[in-house]
C-alpha positions as CSV (number, residue, x, y, z in Angstrom):
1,X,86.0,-45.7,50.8
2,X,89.6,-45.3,49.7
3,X,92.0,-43.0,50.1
4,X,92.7,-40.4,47.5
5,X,95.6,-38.1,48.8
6,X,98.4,-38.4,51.5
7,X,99.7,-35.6,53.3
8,X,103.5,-35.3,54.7
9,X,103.7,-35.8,58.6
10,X,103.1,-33.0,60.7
11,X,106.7,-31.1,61.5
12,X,105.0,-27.7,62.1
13,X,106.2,-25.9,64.8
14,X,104.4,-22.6,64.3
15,X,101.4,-21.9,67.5
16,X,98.3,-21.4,65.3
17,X,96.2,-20.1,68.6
18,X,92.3,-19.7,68.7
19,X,90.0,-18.5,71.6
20,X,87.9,-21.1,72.9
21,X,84.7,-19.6,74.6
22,X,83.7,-20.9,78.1
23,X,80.2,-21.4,77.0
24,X,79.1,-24.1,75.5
25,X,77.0,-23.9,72.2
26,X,73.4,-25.6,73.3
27,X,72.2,-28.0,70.1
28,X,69.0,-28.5,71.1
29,X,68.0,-25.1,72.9
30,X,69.7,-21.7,73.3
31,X,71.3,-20.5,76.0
32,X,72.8,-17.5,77.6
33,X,76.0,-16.4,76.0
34,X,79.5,-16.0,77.9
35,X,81.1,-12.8,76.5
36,X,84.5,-14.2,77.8
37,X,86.9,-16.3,76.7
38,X,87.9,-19.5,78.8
39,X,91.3,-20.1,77.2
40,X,93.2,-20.2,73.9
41,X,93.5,-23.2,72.2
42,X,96.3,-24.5,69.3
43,X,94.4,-27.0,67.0
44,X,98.1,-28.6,66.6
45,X,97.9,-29.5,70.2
46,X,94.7,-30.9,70.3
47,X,94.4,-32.9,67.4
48,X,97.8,-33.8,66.9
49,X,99.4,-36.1,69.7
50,X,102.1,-37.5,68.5
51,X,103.6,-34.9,65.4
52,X,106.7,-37.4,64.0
53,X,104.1,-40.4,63.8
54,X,101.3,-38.1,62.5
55,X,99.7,-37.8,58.7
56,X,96.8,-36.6,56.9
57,X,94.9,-38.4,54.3
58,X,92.1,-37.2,52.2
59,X,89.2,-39.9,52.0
60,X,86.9,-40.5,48.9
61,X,83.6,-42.2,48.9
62,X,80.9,-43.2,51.2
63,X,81.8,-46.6,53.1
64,X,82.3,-44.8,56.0
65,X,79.4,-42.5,56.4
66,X,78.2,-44.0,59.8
67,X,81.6,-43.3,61.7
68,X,81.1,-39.7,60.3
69,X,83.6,-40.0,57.4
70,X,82.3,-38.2,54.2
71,X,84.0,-37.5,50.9
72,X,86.9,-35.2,50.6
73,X,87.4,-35.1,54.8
74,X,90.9,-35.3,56.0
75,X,91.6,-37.6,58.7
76,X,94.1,-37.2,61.3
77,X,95.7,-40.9,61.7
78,X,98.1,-41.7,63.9
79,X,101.1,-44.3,63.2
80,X,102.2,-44.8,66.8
81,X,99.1,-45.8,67.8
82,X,98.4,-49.5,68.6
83,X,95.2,-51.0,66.1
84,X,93.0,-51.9,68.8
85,X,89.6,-53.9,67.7
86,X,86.8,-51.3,66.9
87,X,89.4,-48.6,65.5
88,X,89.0,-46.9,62.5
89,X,92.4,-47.5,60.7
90,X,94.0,-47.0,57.5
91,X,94.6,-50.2,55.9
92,X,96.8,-51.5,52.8
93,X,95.0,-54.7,51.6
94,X,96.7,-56.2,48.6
95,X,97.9,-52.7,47.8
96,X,95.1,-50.9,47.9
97,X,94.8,-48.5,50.6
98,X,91.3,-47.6,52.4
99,X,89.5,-46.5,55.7
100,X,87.5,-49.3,57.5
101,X,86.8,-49.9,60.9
102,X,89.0,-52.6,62.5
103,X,87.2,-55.7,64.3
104,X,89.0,-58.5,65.9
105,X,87.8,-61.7,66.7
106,X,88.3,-65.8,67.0
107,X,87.6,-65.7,63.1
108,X,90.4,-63.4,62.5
109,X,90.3,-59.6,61.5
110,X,87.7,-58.0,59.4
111,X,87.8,-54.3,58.2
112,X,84.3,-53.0,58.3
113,X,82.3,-50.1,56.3
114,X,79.6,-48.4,58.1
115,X,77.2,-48.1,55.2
116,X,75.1,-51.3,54.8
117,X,75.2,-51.0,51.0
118,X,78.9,-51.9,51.7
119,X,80.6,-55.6,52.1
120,X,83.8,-56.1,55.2
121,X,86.3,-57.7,54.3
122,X,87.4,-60.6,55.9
123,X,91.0,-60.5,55.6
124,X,92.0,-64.3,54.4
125,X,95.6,-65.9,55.1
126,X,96.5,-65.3,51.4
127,X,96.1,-61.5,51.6
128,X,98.5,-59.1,52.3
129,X,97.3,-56.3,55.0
130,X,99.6,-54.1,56.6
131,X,98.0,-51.5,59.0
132,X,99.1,-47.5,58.0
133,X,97.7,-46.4,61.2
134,X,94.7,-45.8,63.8
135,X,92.2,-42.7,62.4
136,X,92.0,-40.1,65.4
137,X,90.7,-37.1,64.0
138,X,88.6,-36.7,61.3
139,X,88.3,-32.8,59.5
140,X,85.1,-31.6,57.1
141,X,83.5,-28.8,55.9
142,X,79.6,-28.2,56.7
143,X,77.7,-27.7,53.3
């Protein structure tokens, strides 16, 4: 899975405010409905923690399918953040950029798909990696 289109950090300082119902929505079976509203809610505030360090990226392919990354969502990734092993990151490897998830060990760092019809990579002393930052969010459309 790579990464197809980069979006500008978030600087936006306009509240974009939604209602956010009390009720849960049941997935398996229905239940009553609330007909009140618990609190607003500013999507900018919840899935943006840290604006200045914050970008969007548009991801192409289906490496990632498994961590529930699909063709043409936009993930939230966060440069401030720390790669911690079992992230989902953004990764420049030999100047290529992609999504992978990020796994640490004695034998050095691999960046995994989660597709099986996919190959990690284990990132090799000759190769150049630099970590873009840790994937938080991730934003797609049901079809």
């Amino acid at each position: 899975m790579k990464v197809v289109q980069i979006y500008h950090s978030f600087q936006d300082t306009h509240k974009h405010v939604y209602p956010l119902f009390d009720s849960p929505v049941s997935a398996g079976f229905p239940s009553p409905a609330d007909d009140y509203i618990e609190q607003d809610i500013d999507l900018h505030d919840y899935l943006v923690k840290n604006p200045p360090a914050t970008f969007l990226v548009r991801a192409e392919g289906d490496s990632m399918e498994g961590a529930g990354i699909f063709s043409g969502d936009i993930l939230i990734v966060d440069k401030s953040l720390s790669p911690q092993d079992g992230n989902v990151v953004i990764a420049v490897v030999d100047g290529d950029l992609t999504v992978k998830r990020l796994l640490k060990s004695k034998k050095g760092i691999t960046l995994s798909p989660e597709n099986e019809h996919y190959q990690p990579i284990h990132i090799s002393d000759e190769q150049d990696i630099t970590i873009w930052g840790v994937v938080t969010n991730v934003i797609h459309s049901l079809k």
